[in-house]
DSSP file (Angstrom, degrees, kcal/mol; ACC not computed):
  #  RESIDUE AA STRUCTURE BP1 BP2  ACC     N-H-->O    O-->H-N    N-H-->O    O-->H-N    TCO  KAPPA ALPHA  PHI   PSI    X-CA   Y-CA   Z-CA
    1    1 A X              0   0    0      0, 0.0     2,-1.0     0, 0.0    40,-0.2   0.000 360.0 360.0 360.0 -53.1    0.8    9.9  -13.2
    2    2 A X        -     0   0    0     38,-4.9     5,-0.1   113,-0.1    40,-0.1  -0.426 360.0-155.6 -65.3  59.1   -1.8    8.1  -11.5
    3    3 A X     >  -     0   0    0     -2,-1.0     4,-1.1     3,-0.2     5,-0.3   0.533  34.1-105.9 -74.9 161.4   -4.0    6.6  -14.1
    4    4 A X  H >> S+     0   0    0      2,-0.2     3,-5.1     1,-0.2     4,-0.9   0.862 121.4  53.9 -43.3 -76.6   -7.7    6.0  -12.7
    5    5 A X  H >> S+     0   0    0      1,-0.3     4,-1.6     2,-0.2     3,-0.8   0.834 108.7  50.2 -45.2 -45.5   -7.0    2.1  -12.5
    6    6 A X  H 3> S+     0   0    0      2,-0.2     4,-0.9     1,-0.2    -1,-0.3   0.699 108.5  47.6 -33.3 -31.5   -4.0    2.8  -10.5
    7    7 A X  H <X S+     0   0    0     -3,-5.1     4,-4.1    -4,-1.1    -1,-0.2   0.608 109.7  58.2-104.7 -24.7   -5.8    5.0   -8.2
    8    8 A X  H <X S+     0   0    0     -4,-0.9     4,-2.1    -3,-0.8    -2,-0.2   0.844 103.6  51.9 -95.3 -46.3   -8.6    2.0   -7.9
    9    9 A X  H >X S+     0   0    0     -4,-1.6     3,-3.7     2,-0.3     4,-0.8   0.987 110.4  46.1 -84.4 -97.8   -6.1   -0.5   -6.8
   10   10 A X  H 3X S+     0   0    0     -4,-0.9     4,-3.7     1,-0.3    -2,-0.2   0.763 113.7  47.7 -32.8 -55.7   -4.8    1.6   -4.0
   11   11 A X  H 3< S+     0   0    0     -4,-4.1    -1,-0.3     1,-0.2    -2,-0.3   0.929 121.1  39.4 -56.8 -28.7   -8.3    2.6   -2.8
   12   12 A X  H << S+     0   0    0     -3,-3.7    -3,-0.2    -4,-2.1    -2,-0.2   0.995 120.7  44.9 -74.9 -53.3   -9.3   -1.3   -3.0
   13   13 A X  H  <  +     0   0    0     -4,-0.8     2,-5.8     1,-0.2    -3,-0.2   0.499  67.4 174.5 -38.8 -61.3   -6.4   -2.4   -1.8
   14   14 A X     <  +     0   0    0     -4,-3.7    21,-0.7    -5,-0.4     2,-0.5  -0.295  59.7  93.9  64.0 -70.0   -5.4   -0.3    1.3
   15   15 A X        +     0   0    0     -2,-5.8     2,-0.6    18,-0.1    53,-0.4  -0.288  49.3 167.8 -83.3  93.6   -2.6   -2.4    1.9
   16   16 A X        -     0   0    0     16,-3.2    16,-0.1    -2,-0.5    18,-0.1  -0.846  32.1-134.1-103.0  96.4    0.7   -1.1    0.2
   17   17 A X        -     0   0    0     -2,-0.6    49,-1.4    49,-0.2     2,-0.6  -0.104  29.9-141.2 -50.5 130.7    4.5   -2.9    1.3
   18   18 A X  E     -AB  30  65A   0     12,-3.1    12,-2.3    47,-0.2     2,-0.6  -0.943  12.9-154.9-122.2 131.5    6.5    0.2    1.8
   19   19 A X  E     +AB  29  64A   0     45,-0.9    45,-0.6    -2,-0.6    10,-0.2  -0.798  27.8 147.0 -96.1  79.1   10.0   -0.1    0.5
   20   20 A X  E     -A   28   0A   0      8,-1.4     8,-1.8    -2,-0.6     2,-0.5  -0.482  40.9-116.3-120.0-149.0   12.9    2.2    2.1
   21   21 A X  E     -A   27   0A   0     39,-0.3    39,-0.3    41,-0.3     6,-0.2  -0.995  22.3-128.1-151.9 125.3   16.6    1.9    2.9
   22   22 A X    >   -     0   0    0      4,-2.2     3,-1.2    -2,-0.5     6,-0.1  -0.167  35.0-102.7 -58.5 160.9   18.2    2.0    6.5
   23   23 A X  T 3  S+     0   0    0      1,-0.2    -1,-0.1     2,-0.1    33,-0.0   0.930 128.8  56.3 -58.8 -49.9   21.3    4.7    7.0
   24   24 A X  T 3  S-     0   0    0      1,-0.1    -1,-0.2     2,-0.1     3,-0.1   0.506 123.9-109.8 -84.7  13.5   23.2    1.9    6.9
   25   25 A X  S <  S+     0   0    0     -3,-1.2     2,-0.6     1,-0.3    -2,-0.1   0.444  73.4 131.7 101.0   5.7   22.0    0.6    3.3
   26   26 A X        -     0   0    0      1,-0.1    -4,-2.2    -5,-0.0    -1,-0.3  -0.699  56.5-123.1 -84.3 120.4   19.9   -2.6    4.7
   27   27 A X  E     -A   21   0A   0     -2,-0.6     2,-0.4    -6,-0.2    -6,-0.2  -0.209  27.0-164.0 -46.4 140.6   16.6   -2.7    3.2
   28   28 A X  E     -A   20   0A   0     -8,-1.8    -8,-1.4    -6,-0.1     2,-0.4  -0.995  11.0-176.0-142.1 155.9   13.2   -2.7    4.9
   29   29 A X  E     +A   19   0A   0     -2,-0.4     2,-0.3   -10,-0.2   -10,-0.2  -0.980   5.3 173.1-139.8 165.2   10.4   -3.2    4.0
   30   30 A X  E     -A   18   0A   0    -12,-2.3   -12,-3.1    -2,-0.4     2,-0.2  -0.953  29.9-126.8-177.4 135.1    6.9   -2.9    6.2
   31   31 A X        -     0   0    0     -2,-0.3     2,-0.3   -14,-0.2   -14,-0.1  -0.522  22.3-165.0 -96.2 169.6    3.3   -3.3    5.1
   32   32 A X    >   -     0   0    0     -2,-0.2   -16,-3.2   -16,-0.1     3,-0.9  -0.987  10.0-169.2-160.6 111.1    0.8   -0.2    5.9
   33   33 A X  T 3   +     0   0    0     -2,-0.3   -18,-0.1   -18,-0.3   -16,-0.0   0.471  69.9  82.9-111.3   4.5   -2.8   -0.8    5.5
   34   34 A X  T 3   +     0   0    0     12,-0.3    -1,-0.2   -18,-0.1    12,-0.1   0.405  60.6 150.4 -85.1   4.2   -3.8    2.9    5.8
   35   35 A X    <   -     0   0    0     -3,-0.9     2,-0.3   -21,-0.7    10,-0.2   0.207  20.8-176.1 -51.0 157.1   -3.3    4.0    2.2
   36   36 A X  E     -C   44   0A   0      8,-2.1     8,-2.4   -22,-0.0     2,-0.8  -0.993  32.7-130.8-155.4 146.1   -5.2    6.6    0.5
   37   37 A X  E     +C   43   0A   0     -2,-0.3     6,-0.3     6,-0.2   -26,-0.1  -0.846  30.0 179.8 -77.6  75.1   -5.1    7.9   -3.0
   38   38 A X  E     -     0   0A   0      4,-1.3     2,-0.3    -2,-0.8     5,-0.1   0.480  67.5 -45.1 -35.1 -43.1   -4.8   12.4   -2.3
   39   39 A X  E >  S-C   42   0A   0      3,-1.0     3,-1.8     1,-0.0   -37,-0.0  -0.977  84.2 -54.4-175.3-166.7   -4.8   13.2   -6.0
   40   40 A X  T 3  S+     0   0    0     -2,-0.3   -38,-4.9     1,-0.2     3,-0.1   0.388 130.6  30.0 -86.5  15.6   -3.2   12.0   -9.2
   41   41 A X  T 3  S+     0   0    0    -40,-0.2    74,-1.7     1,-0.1    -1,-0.2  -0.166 115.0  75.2-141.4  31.9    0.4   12.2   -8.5
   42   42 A X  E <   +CD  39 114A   0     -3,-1.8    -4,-1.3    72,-0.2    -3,-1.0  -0.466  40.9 164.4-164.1 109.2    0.0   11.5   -4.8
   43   43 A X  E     -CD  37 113A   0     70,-1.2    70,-3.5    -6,-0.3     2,-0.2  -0.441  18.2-177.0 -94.4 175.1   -0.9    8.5   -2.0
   44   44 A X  E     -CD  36 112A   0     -8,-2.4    -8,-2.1    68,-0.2     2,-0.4  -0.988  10.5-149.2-163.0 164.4   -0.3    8.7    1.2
   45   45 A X  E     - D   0 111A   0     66,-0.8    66,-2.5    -2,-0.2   -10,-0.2  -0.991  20.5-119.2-160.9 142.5   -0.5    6.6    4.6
   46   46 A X  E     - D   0 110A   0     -2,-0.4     2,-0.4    64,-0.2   -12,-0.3  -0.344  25.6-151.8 -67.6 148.5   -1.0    6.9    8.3
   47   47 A X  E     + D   0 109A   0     62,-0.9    61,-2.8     1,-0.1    62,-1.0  -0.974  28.8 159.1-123.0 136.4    1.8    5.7   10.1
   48   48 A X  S    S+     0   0    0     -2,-0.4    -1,-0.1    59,-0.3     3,-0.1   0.692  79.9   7.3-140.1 -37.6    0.8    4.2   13.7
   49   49 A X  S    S+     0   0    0      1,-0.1     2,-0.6    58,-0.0    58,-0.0   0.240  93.5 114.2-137.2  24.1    3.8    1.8   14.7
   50   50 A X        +     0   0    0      1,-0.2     4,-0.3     2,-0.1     5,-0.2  -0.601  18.5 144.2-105.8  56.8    6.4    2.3   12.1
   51   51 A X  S  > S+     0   0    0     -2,-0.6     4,-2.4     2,-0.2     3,-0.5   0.720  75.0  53.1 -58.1 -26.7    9.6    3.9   13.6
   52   52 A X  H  > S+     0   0    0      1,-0.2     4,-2.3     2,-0.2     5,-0.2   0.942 112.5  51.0 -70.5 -51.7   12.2    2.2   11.4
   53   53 A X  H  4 S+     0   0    0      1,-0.2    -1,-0.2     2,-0.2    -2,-0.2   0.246 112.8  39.2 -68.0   3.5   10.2    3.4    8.5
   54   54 A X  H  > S+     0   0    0     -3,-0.5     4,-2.3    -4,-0.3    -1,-0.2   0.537 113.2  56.9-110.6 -44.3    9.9    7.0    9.4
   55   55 A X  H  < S+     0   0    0     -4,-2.4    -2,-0.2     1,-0.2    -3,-0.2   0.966 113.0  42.0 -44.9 -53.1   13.6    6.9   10.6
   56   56 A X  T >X S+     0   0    0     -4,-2.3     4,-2.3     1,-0.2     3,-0.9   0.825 115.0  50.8 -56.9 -29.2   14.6    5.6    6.8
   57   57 A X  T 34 S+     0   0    0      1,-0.3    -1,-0.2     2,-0.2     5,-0.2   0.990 110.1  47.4 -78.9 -56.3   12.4    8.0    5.2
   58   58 A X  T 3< S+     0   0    0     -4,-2.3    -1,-0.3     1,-0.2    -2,-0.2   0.413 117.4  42.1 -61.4   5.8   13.8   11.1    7.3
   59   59 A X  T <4 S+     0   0    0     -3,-0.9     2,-0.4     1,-0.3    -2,-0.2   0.681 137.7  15.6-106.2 -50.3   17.3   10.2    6.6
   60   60 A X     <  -     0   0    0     -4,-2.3   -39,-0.3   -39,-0.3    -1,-0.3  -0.904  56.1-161.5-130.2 128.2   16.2    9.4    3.0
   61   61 A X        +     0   0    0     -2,-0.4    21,-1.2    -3,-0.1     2,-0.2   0.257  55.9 117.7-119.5   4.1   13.2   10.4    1.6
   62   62 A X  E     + E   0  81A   0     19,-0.2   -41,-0.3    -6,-0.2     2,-0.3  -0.523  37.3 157.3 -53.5 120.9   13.4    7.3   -1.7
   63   63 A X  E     - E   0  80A   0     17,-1.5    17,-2.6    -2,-0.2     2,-0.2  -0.967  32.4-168.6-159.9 160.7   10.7    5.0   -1.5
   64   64 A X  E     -BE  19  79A   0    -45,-0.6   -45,-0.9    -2,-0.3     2,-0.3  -0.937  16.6-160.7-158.8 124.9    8.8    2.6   -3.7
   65   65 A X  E     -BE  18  78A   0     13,-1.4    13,-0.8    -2,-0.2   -47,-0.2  -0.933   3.9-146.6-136.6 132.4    5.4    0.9   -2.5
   66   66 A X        +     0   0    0    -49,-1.4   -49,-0.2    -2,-0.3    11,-0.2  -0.455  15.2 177.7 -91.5  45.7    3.6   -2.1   -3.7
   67   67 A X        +     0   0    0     -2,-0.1     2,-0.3     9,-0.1     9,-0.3   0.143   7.8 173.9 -70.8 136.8   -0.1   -3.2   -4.1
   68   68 A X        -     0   0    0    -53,-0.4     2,-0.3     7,-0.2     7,-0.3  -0.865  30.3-134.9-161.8 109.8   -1.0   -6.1   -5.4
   69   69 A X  B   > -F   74   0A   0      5,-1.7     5,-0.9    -2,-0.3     4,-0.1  -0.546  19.7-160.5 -57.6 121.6   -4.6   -7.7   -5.6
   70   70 A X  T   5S+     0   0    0     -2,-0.3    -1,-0.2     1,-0.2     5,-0.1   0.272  78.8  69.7-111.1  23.5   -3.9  -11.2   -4.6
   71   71 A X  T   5S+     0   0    0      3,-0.1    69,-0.3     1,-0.1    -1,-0.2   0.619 125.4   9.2 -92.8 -34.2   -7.3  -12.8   -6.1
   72   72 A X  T   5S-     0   0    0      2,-0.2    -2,-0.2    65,-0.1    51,-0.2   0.192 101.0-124.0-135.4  49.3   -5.9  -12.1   -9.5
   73   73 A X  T   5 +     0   0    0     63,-0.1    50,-1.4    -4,-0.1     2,-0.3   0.596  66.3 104.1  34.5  61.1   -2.5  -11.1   -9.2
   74   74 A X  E   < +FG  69 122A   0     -5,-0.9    -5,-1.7    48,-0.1     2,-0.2  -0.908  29.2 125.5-164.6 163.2   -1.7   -7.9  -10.7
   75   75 A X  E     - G   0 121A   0     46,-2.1    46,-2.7    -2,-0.3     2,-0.3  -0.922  47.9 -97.0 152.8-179.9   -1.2   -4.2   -8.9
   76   76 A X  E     - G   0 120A   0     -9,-0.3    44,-0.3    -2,-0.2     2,-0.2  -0.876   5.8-122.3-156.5-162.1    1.5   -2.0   -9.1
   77   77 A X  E     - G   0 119A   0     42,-1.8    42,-1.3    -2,-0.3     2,-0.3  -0.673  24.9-162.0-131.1 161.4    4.4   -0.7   -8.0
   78   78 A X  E     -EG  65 118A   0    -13,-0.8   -13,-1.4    -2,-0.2     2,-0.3  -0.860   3.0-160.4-164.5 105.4    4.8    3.1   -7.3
   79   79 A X  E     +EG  64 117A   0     38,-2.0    37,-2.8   -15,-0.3    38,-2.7  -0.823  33.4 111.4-126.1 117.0    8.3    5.1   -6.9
   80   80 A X  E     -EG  63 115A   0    -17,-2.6   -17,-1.5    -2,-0.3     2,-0.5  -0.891  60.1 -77.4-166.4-156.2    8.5    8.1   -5.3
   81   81 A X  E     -EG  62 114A   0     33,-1.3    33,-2.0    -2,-0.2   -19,-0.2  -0.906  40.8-172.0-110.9  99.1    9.6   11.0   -2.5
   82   82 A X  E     - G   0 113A   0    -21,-1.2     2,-0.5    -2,-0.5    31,-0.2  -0.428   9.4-151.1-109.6 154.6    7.6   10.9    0.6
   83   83 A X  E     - G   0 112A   0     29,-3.9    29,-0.8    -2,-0.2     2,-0.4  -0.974  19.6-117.7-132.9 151.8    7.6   13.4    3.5
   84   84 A X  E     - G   0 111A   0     -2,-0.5     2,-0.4    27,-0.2    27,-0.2  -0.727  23.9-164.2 -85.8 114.7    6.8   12.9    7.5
   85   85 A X  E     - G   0 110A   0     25,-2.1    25,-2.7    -2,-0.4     2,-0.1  -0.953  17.0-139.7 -88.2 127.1    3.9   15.0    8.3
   86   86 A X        -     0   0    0     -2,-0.4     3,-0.3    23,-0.2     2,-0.2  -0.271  23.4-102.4 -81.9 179.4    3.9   15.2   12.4
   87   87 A X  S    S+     0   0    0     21,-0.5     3,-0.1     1,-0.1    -1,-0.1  -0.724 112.5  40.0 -88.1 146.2    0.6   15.0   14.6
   88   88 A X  S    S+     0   0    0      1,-0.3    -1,-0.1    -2,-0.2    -2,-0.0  -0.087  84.7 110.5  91.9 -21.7    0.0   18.9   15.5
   89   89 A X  S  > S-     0   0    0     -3,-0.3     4,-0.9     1,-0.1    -1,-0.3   0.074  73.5-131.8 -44.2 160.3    0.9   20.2   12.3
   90   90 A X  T  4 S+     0   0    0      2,-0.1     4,-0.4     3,-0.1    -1,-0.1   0.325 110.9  60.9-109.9  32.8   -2.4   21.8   10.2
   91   91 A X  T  > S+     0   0    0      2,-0.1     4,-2.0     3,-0.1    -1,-0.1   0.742 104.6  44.4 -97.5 -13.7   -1.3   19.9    7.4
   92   92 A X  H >> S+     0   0    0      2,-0.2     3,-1.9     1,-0.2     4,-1.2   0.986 111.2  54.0 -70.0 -80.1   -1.7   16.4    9.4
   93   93 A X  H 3< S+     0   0    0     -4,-0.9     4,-0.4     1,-0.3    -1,-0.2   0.631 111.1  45.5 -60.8 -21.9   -5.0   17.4   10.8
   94   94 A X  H >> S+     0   0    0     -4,-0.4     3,-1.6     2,-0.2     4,-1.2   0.978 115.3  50.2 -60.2 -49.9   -6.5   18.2    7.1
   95   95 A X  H XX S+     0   0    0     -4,-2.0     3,-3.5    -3,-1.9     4,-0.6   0.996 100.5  61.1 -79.6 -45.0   -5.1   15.2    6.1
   96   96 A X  H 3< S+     0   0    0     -4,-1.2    -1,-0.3     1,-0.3     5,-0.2   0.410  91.0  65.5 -24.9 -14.3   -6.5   13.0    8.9
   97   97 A X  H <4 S+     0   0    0     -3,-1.6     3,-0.3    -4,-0.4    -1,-0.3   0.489 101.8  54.6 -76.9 -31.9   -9.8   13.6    8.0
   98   98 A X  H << S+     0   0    0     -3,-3.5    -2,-0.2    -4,-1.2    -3,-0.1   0.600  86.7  77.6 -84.4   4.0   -8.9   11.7    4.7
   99   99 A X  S  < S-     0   0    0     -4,-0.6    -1,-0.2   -63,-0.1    -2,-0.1   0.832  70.7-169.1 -52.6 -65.5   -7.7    8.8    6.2
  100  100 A X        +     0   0    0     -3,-0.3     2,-0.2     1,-0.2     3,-0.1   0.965  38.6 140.0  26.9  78.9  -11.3    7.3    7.1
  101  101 A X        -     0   0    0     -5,-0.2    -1,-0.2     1,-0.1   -67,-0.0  -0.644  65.0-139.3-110.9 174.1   -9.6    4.8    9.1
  102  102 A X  S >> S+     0   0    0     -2,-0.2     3,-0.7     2,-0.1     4,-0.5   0.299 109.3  63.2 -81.0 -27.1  -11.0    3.5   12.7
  103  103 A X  H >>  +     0   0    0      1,-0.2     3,-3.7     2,-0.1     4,-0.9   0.867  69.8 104.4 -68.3 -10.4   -7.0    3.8   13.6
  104  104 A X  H >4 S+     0   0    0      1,-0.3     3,-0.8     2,-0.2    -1,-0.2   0.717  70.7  54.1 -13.5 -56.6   -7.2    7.3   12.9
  105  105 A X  H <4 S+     0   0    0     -3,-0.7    -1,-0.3     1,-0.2    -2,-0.1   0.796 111.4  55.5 -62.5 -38.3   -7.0    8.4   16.9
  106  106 A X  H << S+     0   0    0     -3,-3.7     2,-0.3    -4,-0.5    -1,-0.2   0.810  79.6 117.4 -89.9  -8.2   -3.5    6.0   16.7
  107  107 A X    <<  +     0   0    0     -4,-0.9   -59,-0.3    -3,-0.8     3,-0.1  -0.357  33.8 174.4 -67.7 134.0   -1.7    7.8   13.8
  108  108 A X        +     0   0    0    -61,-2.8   -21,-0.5    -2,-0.3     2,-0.5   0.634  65.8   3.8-111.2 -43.6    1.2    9.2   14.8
  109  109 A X  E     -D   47   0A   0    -62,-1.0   -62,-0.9   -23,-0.1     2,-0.8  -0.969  66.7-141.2-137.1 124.9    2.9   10.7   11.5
  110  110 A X  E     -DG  46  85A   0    -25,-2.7   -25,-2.1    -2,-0.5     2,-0.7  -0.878  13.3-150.6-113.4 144.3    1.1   10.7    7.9
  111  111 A X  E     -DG  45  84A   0    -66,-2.5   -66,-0.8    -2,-0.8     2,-0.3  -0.820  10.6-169.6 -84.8  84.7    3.4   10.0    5.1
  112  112 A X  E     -DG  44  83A   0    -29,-0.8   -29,-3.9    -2,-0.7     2,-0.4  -0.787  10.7-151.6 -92.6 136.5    2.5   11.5    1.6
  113  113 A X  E     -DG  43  82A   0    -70,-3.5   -70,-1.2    -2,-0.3     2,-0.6  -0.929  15.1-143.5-124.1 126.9    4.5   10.3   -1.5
  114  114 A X  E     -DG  42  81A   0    -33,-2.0   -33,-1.3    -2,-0.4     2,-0.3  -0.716  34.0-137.3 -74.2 123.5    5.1   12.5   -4.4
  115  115 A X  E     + G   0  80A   0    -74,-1.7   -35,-0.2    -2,-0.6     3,-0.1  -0.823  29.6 175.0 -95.4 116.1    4.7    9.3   -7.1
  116  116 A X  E     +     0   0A   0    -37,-2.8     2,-0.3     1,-0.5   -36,-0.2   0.600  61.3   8.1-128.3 -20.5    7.4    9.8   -9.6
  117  117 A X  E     - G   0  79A   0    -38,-2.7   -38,-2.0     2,-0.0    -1,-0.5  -0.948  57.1-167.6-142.2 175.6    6.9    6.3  -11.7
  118  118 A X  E     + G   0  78A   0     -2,-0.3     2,-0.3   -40,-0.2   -40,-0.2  -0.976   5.7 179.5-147.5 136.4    4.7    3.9  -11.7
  119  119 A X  E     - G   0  77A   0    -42,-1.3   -42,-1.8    -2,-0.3     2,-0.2  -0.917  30.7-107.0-139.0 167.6    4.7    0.3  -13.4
  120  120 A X  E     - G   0  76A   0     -2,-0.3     2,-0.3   -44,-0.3   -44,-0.2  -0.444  20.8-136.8 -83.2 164.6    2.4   -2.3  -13.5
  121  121 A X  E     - G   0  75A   0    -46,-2.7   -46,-2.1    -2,-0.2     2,-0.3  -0.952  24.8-174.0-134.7 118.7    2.7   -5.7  -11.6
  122  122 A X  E     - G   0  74A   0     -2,-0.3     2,-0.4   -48,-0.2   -48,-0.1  -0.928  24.2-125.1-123.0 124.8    1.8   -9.0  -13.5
  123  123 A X    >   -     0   0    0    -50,-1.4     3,-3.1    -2,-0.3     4,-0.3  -0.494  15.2-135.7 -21.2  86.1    1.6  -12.3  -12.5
  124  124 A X  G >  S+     0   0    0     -2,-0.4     3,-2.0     1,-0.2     4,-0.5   0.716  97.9  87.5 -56.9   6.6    3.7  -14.8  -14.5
  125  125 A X  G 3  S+     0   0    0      1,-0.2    -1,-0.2   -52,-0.1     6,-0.2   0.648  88.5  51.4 -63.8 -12.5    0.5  -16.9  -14.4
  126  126 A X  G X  S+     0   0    0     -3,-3.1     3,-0.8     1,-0.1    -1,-0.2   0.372  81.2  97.0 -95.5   2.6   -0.5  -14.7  -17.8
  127  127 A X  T <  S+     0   0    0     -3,-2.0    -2,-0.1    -4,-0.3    -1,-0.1   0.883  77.0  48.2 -46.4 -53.0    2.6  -15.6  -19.0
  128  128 A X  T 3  S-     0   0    0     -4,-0.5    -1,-0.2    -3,-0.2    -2,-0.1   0.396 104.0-132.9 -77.9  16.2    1.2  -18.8  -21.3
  129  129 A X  S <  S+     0   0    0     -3,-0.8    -1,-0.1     1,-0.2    -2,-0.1   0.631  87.1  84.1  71.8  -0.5   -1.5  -16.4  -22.6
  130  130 A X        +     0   0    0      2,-0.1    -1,-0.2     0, 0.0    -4,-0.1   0.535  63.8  93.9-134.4 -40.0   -4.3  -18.4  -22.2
  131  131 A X        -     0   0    0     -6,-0.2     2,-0.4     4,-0.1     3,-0.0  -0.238  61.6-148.7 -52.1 142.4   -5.2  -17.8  -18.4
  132  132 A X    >>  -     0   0    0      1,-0.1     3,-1.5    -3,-0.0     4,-0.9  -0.941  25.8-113.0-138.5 157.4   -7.7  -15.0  -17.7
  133  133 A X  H 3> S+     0   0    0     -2,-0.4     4,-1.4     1,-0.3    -1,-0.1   0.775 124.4  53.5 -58.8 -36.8   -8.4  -12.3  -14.7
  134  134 A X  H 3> S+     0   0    0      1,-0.2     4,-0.9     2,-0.2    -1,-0.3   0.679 107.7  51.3 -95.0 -20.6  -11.7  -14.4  -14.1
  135  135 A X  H <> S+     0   0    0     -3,-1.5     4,-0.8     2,-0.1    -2,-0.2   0.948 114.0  41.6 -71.0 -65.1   -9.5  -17.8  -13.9
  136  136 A X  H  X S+     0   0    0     -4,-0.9     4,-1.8     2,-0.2    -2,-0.2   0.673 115.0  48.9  -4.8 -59.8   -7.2  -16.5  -11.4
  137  137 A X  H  X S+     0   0    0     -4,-1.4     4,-3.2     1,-0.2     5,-0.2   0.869 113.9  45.3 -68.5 -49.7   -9.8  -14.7   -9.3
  138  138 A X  H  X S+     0   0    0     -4,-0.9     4,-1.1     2,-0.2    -1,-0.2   0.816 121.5  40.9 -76.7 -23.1  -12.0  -17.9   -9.3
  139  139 A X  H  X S+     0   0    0     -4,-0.8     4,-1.4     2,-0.2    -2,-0.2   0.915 123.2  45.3 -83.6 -40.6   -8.3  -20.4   -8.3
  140  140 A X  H >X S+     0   0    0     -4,-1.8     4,-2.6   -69,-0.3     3,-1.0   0.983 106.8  49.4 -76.9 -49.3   -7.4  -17.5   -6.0
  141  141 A X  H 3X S+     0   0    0     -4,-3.2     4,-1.0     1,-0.3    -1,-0.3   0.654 112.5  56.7 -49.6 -34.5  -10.7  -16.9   -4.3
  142  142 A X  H 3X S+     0   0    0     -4,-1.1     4,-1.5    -5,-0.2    -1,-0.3   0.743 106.7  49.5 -53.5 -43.6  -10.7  -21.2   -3.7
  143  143 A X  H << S+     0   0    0     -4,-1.4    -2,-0.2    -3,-1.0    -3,-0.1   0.977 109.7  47.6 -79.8 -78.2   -7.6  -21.0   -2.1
  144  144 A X  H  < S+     0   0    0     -4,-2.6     3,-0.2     1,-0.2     4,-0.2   0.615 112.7  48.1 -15.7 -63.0   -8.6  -18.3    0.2
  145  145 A X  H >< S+     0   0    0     -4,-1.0     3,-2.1     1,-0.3     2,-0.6   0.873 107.5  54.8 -89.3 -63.6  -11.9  -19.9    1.2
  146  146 A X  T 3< S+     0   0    0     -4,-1.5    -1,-0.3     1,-0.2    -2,-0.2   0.204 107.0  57.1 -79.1  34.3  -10.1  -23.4    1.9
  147  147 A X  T 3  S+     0   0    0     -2,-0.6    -1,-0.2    -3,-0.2    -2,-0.2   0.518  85.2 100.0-115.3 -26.7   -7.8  -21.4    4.3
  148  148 A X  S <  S-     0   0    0     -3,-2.1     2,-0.3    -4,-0.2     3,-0.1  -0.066  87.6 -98.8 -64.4 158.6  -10.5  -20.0    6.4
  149  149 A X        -     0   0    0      1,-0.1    -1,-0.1     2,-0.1    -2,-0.1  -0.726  49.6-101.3 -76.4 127.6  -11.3  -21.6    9.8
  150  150 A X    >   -     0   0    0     -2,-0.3     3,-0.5     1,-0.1    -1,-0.1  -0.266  24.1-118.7 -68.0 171.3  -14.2  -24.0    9.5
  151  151 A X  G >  S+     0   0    0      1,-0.2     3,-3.7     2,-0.2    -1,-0.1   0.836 108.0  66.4 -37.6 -59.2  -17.4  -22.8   10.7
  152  152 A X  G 3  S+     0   0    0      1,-0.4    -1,-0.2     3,-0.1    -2,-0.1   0.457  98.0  53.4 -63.0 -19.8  -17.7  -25.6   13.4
  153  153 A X  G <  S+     0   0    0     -3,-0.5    -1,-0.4     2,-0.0     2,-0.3   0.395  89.6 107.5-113.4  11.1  -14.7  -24.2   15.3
  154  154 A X    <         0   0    0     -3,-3.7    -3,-0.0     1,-0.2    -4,-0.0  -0.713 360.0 360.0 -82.2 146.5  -16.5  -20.8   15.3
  155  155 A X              0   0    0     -2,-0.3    -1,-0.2     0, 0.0    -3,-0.1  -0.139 360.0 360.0 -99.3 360.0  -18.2  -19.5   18.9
């Protein structure tokens, strides 16, 4: 399910928007910067301040998480079933050693999601055909840079 480049993106990426649905049907959505790949039909992430998102998950366990390299605009989207692992469990503390977070010590719950599709996510900047990964990268990577705090205002 997970094809290698799929897997490559999460590990670079870390950073997934995790998608679930409140009891009362309002959407949430809450980024998570502790992903990790487990195997090839399963990521999974530390959960450290997320109660709305462990609440939605234990009333319904639907969820669909996004990654998306934002130097060239392309990741993908990832649909699946997740389950709340608690702290004390011994399935938490095995998986907590795969975490290699420094928040480790703050995780509270880990969440592994069984990944049940997967699609790609494209830019419509590739739309006209003629733009390339290395175009993007160089526009996006510009952007970035002229966002940064100058130097001058560093101590």
């Amino acid at each position: 399910m997970l094809a290698p480049d799929m897997q490559r993106i999460v590990e670079e990426q870390r950073l997934g928007f995790v998608a679930t649905v409140a009891p009362d049907g309002t959407p949430n959505v809450s980024p998570k910067g502790t992903f990790i790949v487990l195997d090839a039909k399963t990521i999974a992430f530390g959960e450290i301040r997320s109660p709305a998102t462990i609440r939605n998950l234990r009333a319904n366990p639907c969820v669909e998480v996004n990654f998306v390299d934002p130097f060239v605009r392309e990741g993908y989207r990832f649909a699946g079933a997740a389950m709340v692992i608690e702290r004390g469990s011994a399935d938490f503390d095995a998986l907590l050693g795969r975490l290699r977070s420094a928040l480790a010590p703050r995780v509270c719950a880990i969440v592994t999601i069984t990944v049940t599709k997967a699609q790609a996510l494209t830019s419509p900047a590739y739309d006209d055909a003629k733009t390339t990964q290395a175009e993007l990268r160089r526009m996006w990577t510009a952007r970035f840079r002229r966002l940064q705090p100058s130097e001058r205002f560093e101590e």
